[in-house]
C-alpha positions as CSV (number, residue, x, y, z in Angstrom):
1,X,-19.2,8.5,-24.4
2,X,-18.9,12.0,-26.2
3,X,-15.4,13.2,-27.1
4,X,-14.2,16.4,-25.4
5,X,-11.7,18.8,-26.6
6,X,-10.2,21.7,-25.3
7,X,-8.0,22.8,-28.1
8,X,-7.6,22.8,-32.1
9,X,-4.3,21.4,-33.5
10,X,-3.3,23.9,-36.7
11,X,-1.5,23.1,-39.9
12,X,-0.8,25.8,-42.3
13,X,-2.8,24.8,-45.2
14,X,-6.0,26.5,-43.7
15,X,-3.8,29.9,-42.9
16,X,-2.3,29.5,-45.8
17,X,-5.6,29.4,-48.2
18,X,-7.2,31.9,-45.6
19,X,-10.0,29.5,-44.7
20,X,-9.2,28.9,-41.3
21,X,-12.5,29.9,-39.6
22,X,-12.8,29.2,-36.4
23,X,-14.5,31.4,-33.0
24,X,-12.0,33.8,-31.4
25,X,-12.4,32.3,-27.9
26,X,-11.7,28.5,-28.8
27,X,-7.9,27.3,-28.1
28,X,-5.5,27.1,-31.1
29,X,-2.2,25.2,-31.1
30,X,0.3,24.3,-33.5
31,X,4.3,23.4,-33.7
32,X,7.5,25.5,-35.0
33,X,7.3,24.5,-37.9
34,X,4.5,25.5,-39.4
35,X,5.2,29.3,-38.6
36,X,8.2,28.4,-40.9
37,X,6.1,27.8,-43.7
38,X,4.0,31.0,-43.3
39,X,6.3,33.6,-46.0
40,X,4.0,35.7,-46.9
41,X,3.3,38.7,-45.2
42,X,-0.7,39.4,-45.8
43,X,-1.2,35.7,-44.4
44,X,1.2,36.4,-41.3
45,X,-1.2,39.5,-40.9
46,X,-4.3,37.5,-41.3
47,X,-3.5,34.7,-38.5
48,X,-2.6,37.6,-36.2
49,X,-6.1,37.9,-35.2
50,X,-6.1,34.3,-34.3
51,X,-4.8,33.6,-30.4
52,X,-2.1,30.5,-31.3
53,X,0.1,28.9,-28.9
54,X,3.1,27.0,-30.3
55,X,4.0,23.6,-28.9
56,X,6.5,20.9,-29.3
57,X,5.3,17.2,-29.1
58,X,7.2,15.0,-26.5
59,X,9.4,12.1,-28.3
60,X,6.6,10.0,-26.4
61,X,3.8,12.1,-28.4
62,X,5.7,11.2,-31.8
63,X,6.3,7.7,-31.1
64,X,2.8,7.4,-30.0
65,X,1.5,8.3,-33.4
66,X,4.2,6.5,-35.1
67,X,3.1,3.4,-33.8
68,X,-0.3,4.1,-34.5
69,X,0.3,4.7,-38.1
């Protein structure tokens, strides 16, 4: 059975170092914090052109991969 996914989960390291490549048209999602750790003003600019929704996991998400790990 093949996988399917219908969005990309976004930490700041990739922003961050700029090598975030990804196509315009695929779905981007990340969580508040991560726009916290984004100070610097040329790499706010340079995700701008990237579509990204922010999102909060459910306590049910976190305890999920809590257990798992």
């Amino acid at each position: 059975m093949e996988a399917s996914y219908n969005a990309i989960v976004v930490d700041s390291g990739p922003m961050i170092r700029r090598t975030f490549k990804v196509s315009h048209d695929t779905r981007l999602v990340t969580v508040p914090a991560v726009w916290n750790e984004l100070r610097d003003a040329a790499v706010r600019n340079y995700v701008q052109q990237f579509q990204i929704d922010t999102r909060s996991p459910s306590a049910a998400s976190l305890k999920a991969v809590s257990d798992f790990s």
